[in-house]
Structures are given as C-alpha cells and as structure tokens.
N, C-alpha and C positions, 0 to 999 in steps of 0.2 A: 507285427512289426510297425514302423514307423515312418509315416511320408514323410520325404523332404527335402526341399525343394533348395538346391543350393545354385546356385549362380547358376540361374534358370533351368538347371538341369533335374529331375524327379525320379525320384530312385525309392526304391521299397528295401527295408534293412530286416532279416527276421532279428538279426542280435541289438539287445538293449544301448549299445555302446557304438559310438560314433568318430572315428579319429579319420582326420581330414582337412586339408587346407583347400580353403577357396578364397581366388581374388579375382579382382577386376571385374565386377559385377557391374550391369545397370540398376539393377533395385539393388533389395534385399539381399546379401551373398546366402544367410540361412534362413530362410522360415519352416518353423516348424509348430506352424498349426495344431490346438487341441492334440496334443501328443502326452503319453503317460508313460512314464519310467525310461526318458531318453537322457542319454547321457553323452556329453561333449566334453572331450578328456583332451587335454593337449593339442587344441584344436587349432589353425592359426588361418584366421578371416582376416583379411585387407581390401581397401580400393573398394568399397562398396559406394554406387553411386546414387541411390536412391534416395530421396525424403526422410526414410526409415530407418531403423537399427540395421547394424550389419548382421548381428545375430538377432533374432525375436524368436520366441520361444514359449508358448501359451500351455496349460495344463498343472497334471499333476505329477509329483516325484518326478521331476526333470532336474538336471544338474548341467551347467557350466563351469569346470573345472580347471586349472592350470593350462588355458589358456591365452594368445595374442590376439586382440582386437587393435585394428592401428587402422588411421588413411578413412574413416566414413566420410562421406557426406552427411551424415545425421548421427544418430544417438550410436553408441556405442553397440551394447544389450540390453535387449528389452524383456523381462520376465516377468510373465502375467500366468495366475492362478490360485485357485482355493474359492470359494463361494463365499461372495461377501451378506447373503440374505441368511443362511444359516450356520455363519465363520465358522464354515470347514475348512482347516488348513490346507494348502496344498503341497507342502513338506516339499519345496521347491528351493534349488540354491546356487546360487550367484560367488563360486568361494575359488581365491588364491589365483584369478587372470590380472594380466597385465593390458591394462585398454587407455590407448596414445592417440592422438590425432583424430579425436573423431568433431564432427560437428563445424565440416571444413565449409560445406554450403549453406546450411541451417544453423545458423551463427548464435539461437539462444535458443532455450527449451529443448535443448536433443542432450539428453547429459551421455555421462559416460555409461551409466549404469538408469535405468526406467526400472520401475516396479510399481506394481497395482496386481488385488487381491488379497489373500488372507494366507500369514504363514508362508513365509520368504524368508530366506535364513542367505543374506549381503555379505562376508567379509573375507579378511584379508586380500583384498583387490587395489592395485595400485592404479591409480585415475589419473594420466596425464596428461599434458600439452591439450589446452582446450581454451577457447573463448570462453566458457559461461560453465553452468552447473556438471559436479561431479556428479552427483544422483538426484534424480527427482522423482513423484510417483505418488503415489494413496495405498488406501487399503486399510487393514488393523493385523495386529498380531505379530510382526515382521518383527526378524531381529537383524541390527547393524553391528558390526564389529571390525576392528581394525583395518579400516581404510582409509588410505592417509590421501588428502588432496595436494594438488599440485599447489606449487607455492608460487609459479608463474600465471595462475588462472587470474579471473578478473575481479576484481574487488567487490562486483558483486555475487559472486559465487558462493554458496553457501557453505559454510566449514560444517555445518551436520546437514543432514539428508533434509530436504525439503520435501515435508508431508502433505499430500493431496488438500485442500481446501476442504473437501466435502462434508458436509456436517455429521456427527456422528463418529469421527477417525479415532481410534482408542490412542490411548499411548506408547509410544513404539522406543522399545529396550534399545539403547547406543549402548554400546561397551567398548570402551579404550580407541574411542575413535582419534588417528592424531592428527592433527591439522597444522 
C-alpha cells in the first residue's frame, strides 16, 4: 500500500487507487512520497496553504487523473520520477485535470503543473487563472499534449512548457499543444 499524507492527516491504503477530496490544508493537501503505482482518480484538492504543490507526487507508475486542483498557495501538481543517470522511465502521468487558482502566495515559479525526471506523459489538462507559468520542470523523455493555457496569464508565461536549464536535457515531444 501506499503512505499518504493528505491535509496532515496519514493513512495506509492497501488498494492502488485513491478517490478523495481535501481542502483547507497548511502545507501540502497531498504528498505522496516515493510511492509506486498510485492512482488519483477524480480527486478534488483546494485551499492548500503551503509553499508547495497541493498535490506532489514522487515515483513510479503514479497517475493524476480527472481531477480539480484550485485555491494553492504554490504550484498546482508536482510530478516527480523515473531515473535521470540511467533514463529509466517512470511511466508517470499528469492527464485530463482541471488546475485554477494556484500560485496565490508564490506569485512566480510555482506553475500549474512541475515535472522533473524521466518519462512523464502531461496532457489534456486545462491550466487556469494564474499569475505566471503553466508548466515548468526538467528531465528528458517527457511527453506534452494538449494543454491549452490561460489566455488571462501574464505575458510572460510561457505558451510551451518551460524546460529545466540543466545541461544535457534531450528534446521533449509537444503535440497539439493550443495556446
């Protein structure tokens, strides 16, 4: 099963699949630490007041699914995994939520969407109402797809995903991204 810790509350799950709303958090509303094959289906996080993502989510074969991120303080969803020294994938995916209102205190660098690692599969996610970047992150291998950004964001917001700095980053597949 899988620890995880949602608006400070720590619960052990033996089923892979997680359906649940949490709000009004001081930190993180979900962290889910070094976890494998977890799944957040229909899930609906708000009012997270921490620095951090409302959802973060570190590992492999972990999913964020059709759900609502709205109301952070910081980044949206954070999805982290896959081994960047021997780019093993980590068949990780970020696909079809709707994430509003984040990055209420942390006014730049908290996007809607964070990723870092290898093999991250981003799309169909709607990114709204926000001061600064829809997605930002590093890694190699990652694929982007139809996620359209807010047309109220700020003009320096980047209309494709803004790729880590780090030397070495391969080239990362957009497909039909609309801006």
């Amino acid at each position: 099963g899988a620890a995880v810790d949602a608006a400070g509350f720590t619960a052990s799950y033996s089923q892979p699949s997680l359906l649940f709303t949490a709000s009004y958090s001081q930190g993180a509303a979900v962290d889910a630490a070094g976890c494998s094959s977890v799944s957040f289906l229909s899930t609906s996080v708000s009012n997270s007041g921490g620095a951090g993502s409302c959802i973060a989510i570190s590992g492999d074969s972990n999913t964020i699914r059709d759900s609502t991120v709205s109301g952070c303080a910081g980044a949206g969803v954070s999805v982290d995994g896959g081994d960047t020294e021997t780019l093993r994938g980590s068949n990780s995916s970020v696909v079809g939520n709707y994430i509003s209102n984040f990055s209420r205190l942390v006014r730049t660098y908290a996007p809607g969407v964070h990723f870092d690692g290898v093999g991250l599969h981003v799309g169909n996610n709607s990114v709204r109402h926000a001061p600064h970047s829809c997605m930002t992150g590093g890694g190699s291998n990652h694929v982007f797809q139809h996620t359209p950004r807010s047309p109220e964001s700020t003009l320096d917001s980047p209309r494709l995903p803004e790729i880590g700095r780090a030397v070495g980053l391969r080239a990362q597949p957009a497909r039909a991204l609309r801006v």
